[in-house]
C-alpha positions as CSV (number, residue, x, y, z in Angstrom):
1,X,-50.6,-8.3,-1.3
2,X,-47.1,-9.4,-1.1
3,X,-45.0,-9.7,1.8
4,X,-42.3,-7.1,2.5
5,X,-40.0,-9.0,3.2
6,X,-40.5,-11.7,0.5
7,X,-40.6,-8.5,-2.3
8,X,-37.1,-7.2,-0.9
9,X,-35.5,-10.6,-0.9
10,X,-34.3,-10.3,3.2
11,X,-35.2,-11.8,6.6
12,X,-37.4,-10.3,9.1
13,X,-33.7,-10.1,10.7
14,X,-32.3,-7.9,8.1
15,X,-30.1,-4.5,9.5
16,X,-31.5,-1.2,8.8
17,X,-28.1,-1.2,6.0
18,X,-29.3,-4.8,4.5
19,X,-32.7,-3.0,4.0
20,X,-31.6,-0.2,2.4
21,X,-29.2,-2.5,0.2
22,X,-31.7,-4.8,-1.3
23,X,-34.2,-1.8,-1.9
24,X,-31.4,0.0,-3.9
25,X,-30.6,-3.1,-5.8
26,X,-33.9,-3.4,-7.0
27,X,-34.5,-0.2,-7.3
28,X,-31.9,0.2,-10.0
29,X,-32.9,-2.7,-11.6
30,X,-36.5,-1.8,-12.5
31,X,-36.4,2.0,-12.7
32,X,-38.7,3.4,-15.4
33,X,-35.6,5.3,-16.4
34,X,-33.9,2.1,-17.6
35,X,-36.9,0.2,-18.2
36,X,-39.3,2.6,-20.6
37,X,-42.4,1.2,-21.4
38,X,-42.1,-1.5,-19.4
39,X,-45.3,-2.3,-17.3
40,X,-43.9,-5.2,-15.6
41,X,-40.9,-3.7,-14.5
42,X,-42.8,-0.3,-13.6
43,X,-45.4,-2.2,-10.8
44,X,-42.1,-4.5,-9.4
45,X,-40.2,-0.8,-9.0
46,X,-43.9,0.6,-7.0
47,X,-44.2,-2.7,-5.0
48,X,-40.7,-2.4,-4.0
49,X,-40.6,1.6,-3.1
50,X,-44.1,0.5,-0.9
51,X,-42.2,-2.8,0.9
52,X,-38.9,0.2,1.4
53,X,-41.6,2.9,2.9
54,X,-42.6,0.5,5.6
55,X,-39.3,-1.4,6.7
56,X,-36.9,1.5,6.7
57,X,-39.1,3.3,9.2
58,X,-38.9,1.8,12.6
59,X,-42.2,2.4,13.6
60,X,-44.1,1.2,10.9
61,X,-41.7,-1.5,10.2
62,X,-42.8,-2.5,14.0
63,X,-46.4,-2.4,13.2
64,X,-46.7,-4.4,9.8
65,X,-44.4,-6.9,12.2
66,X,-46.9,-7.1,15.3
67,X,-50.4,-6.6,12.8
68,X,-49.4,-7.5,8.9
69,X,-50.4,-5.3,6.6
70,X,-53.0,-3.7,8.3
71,X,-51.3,-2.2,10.8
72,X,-49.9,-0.1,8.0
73,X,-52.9,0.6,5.9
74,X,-53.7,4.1,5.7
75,X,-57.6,2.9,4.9
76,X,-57.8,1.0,8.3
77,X,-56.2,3.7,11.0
78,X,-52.7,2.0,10.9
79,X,-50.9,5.5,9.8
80,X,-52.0,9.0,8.4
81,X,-48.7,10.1,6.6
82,X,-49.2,8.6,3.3
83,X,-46.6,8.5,1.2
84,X,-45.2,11.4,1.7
85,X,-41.5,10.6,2.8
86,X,-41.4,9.3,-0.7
87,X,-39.5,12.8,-1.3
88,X,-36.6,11.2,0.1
89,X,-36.7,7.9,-1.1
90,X,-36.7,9.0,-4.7
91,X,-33.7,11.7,-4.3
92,X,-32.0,8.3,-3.2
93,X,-32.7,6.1,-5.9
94,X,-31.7,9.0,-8.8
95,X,-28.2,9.6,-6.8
96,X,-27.4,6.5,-8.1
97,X,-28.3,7.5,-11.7
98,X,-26.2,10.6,-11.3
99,X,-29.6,12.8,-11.7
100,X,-31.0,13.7,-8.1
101,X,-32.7,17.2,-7.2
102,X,-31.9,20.7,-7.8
103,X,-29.4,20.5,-4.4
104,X,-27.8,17.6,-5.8
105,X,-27.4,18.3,-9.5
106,X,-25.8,22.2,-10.0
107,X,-22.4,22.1,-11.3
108,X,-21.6,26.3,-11.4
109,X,-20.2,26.7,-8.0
110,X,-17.2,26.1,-6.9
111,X,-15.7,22.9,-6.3
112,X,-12.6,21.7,-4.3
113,X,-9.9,19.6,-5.9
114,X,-9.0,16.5,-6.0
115,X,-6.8,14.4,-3.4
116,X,-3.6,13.1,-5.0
117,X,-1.8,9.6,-2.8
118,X,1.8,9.7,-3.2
119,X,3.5,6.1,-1.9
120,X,7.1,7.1,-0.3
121,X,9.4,4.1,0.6
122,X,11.7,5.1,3.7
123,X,14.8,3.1,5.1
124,X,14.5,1.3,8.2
125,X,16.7,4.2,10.3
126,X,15.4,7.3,8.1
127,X,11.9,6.3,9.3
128,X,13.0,6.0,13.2
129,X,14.7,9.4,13.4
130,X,12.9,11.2,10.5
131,X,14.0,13.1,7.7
132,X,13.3,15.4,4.7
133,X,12.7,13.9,1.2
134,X,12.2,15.7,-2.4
135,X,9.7,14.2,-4.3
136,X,8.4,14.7,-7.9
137,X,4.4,14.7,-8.3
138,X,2.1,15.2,-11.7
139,X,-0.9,17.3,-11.2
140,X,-3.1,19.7,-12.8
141,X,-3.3,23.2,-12.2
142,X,-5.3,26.2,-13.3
143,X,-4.0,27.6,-17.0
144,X,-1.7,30.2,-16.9
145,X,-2.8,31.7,-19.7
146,X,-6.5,32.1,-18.9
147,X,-6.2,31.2,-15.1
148,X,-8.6,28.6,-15.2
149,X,-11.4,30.2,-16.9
150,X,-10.8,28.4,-19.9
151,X,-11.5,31.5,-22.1
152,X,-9.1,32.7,-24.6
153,X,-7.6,35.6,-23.1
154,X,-9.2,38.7,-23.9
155,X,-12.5,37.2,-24.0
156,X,-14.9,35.9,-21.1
157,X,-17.7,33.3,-20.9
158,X,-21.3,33.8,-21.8
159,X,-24.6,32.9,-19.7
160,X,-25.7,29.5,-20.7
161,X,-29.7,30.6,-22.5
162,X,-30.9,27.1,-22.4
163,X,-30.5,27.2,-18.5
164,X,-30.3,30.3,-17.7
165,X,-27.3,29.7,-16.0
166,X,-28.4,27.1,-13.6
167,X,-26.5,24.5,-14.6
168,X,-29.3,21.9,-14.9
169,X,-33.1,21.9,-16.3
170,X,-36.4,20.3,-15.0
171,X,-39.5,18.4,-16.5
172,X,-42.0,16.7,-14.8
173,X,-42.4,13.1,-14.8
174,X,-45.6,10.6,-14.4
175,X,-45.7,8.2,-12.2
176,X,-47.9,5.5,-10.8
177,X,-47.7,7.3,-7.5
178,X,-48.2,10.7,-9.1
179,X,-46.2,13.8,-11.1
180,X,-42.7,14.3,-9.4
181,X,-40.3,17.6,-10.9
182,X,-37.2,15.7,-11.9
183,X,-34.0,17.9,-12.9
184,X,-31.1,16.5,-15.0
185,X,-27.9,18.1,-16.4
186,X,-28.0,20.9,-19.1
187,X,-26.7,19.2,-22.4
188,X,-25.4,22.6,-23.6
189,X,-23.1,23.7,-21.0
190,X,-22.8,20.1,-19.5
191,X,-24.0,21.7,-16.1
192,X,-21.6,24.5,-15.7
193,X,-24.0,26.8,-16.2
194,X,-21.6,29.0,-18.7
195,X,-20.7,28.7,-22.5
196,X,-17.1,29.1,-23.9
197,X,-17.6,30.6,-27.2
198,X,-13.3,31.0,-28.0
199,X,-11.2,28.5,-26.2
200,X,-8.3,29.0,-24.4
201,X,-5.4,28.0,-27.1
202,X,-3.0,26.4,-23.8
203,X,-5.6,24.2,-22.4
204,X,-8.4,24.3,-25.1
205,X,-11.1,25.1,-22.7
206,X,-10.7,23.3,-20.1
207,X,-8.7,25.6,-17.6
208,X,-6.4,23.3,-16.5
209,X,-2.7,22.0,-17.4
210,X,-1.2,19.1,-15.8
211,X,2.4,19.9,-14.2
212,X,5.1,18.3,-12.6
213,X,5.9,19.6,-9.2
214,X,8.9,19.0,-6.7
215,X,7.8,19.2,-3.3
216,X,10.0,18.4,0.0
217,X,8.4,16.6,2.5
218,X,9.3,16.5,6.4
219,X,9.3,13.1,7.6
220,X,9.1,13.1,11.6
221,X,10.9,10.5,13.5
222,X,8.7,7.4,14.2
223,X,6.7,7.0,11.4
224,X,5.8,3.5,10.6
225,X,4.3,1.7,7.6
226,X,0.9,2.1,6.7
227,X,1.7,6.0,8.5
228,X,-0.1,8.4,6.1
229,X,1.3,12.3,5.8
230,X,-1.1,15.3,4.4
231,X,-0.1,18.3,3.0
232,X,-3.0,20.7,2.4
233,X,-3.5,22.2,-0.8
234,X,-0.7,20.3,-2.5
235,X,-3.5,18.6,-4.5
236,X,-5.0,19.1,-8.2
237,X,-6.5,22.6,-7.8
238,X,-10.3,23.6,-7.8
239,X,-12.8,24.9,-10.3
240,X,-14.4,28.3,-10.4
241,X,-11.8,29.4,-7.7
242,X,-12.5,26.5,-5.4
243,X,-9.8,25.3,-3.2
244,X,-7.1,23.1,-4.0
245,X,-7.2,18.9,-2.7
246,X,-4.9,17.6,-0.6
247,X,-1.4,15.4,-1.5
248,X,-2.0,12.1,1.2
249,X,1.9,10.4,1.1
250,X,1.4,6.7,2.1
251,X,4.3,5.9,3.9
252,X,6.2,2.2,3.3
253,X,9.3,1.0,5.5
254,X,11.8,-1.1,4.4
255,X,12.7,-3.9,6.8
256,X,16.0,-3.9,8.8
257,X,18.4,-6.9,9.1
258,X,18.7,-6.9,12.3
259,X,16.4,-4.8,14.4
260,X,12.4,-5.8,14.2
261,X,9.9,-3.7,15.4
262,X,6.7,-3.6,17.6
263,X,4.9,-0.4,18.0
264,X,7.6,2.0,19.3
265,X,10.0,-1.0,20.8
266,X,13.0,-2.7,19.0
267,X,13.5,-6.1,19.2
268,X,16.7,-8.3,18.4
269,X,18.6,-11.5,19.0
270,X,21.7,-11.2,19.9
271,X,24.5,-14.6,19.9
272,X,26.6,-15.6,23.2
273,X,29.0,-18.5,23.5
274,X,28.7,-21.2,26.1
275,X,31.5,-19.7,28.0
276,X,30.0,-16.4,28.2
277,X,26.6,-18.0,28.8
278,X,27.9,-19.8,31.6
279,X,30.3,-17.6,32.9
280,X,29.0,-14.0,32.4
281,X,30.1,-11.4,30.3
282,X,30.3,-8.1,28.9
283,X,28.5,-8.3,25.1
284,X,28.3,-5.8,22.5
285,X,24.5,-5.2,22.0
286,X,23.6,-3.2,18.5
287,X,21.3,0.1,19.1
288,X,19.6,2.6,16.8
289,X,22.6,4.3,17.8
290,X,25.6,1.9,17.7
291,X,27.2,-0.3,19.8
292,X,26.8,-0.2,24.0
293,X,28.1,-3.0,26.4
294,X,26.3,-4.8,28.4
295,X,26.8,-7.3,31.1
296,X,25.1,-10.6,31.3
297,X,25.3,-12.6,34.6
298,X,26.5,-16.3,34.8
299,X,24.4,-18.9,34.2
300,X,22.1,-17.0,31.5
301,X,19.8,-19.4,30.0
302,X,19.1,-19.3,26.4
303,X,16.3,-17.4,25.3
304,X,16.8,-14.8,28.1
305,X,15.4,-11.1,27.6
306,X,17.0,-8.2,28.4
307,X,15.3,-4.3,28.3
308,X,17.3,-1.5,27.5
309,X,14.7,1.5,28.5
310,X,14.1,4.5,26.4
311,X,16.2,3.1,23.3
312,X,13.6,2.4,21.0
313,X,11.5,4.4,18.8
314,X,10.4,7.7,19.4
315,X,6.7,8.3,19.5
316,X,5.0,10.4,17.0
317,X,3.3,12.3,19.7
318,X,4.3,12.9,22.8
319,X,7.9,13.3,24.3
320,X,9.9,9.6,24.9
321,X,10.8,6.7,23.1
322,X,10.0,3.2,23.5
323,X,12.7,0.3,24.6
324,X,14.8,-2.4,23.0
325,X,14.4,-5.7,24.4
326,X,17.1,-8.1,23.2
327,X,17.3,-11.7,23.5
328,X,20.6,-13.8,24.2
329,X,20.5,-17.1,21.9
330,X,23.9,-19.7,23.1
331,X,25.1,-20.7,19.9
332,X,26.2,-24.2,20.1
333,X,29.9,-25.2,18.2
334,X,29.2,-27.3,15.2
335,X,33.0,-27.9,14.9
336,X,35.3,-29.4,17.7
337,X,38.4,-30.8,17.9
338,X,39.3,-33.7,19.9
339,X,40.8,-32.2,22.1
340,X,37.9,-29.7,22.9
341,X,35.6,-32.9,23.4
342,X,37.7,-34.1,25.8
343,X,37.6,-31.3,27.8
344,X,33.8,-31.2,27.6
345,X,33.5,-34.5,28.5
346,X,35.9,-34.1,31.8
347,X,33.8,-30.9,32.2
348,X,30.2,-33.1,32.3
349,X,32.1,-35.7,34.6
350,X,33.6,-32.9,37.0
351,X,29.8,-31.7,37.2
352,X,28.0,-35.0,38.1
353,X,26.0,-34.5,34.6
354,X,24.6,-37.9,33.4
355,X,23.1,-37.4,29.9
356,X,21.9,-40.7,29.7
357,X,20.0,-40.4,33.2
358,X,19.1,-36.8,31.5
359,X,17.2,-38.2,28.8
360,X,15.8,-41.4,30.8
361,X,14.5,-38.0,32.7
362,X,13.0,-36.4,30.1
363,X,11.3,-39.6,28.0
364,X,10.2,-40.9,31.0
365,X,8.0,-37.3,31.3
366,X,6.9,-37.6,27.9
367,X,5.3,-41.3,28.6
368,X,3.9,-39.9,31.5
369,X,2.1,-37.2,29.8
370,X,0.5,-39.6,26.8
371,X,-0.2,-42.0,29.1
């Protein structure tokens, strides 16, 4: 007898979900559903249900690893159950088929709508402080002419006789492991369990319409990208009186020129001169709200941070908002006249500064450091 593992394909390593994978896969491959008449393909799809019984049950899985196949051999003591959780293997294997048992299978109840996505672009400041947006969506919707039954009005639907109603019928099916009761769709009323015998004239049976909607959404303030907003029962609606899905609106922001965000914090880079720099100053620093002042010291260095508590974005939940940080950047004159070079260079002279004895400084570091 093969190994398990070798008829599966996987390690002795393999994850419970690995397992199950390459069972599936092979499983669909050489089902006698897809391969009729096939001997071949019929003892590869045994062997393979057989290697799956053993190495998706932890306990057996841990005896066939410890004792080979005899420590799973009904014949020699290793287990009494059989093959009876076979039940749940096969239920697996037609779910794939779209078949499946009588639980699986039935169509006549009723059923929940579909979900819609709607994808809303907001500006940078309409997604900080929130807002309220109209948007158009296409959806179906029960008739209003027959309400969803799909019957002309006047008239109802019939009892499906071929199924009595059910929805689905069942025939047995031999295997090499025995007789199993399969169940598959009614062909005459496609599983619904009910025949239309006039049609609806507005939707031709089918119940449903498709419509365009206008809805207004409330935006609250700090959503972000990627932020997703439900609105229950703003879906397509549901059959046989079923509830309606869900609209899900993906939201997208657009970026801003000048602020950048983190989380619930703004962050921004804000220009000085050299006199300011040096000297101190009140600046102008741009907010969500506008324009405050703000004092710098003298001697701020370039790339210096400053917090502005509680001026960022408000959190989705919760009371507070986060901060703005902003960063001071000296911007250096690309443009001088002589006259302003002068000055600097009686301003490096009146401080002592050396730049030459600066960079001997600096390169003499750098030698340092590779050496």
């Amino acid at each position: 007898m093969r190994d398990y593992y070798e008829i599966l394909g996987i390690g002795k390593d393999a994850s419970e979900d690995e397992i199950k994978r390459a069972y599936r896969t092979l499983a669909k491959k050489y089902h006698p559903d897809l391969n009729p008449n096939n001997e071949e393909a019929e003892a590869k799809f045994k062997e393979a249900n057989q290697a799956y019984e053993i190495l998706s049950d932890p306990e057996k899985k841990s005896r066939y690893d410890r004792f080979g196949h005899a420590g799973v051999d009904p014949q020699a003591g290793g287990y009494g159950e059989g093959f009876g959780g076979f039940g749940d293997i096969f239920e697996d294997i037609f779910d794939m088929f779209g078949g499946g048992f009588s639980r699986g299978s039935r169509r006549n109840g009723p059923t929940r709508g579909n979900d819609l996505r709607y994808d809303l672009n907001l500006e940078f400041k309409e997604s900080i402080f929130g807002t309220e947006k109209e948007i158009q969506i296409r959806r179906t919707e029960n008739c209003s002419s027959c309400s969803g039954t799909g019957a002309k009005p006047g008239t109802s639907k019939e009892t499906c006789r071929t199924c009595n109603g059910r929805g689905e019928v069942r025939y047995a099916q031999q295997t090499p492991l025995g007789q199993f009761v399969r169940t598959s769709t009614c062909d005459t009323c496609n599983g619904t369990g009910e025949i239309i015998k006039e049609k609806c004239n507005s939707c031709n049976g089918s119940g449903k319409e498709m419509k365009t909607k206008k809805i207004k959404v409330k935006i609250p303030a700090g959503v972000d990208n990627e932020s997703i907003i439900s609105m229950r029962g703003e879906g397509e609606s549901g059959d046989k009186g079923g509830p309606s899905g869900d609209l899900y609106i993906y939201i997208n922001v657009a970026e801003d020129p000048i602020f950048k965000r983190t989380g619930n914090n703004i962050y921004l880079t804000i220009p000085i001169t050299f006199t300011e720099a040096a000297l101190g100053a009140e600046i102008q620093v741009p907010t969500l709200e506008g324009i405050t002042n703000y004092t710098i010291p003298e001697g701020t260095q370039t790339g210096t941070e400053y917090r502005l508590k509680g001026m960022g974005v408000p959190y989705l939940r919760g009371h507070g908002r986060g901060d703005l940080f902003f960063t001071v950047e000296v911007a250096v004159p690309t443009k001088l006249s002589e006259k302003q070079k002068e000055l600097l260079r009686d301003f490096a002279k009146e401080t002592g500064e050396d730049i030459k004895e600066h960079k001997k400084g600096f390169f003499g570091k750098v030698k340092d450091a590779f050496n």
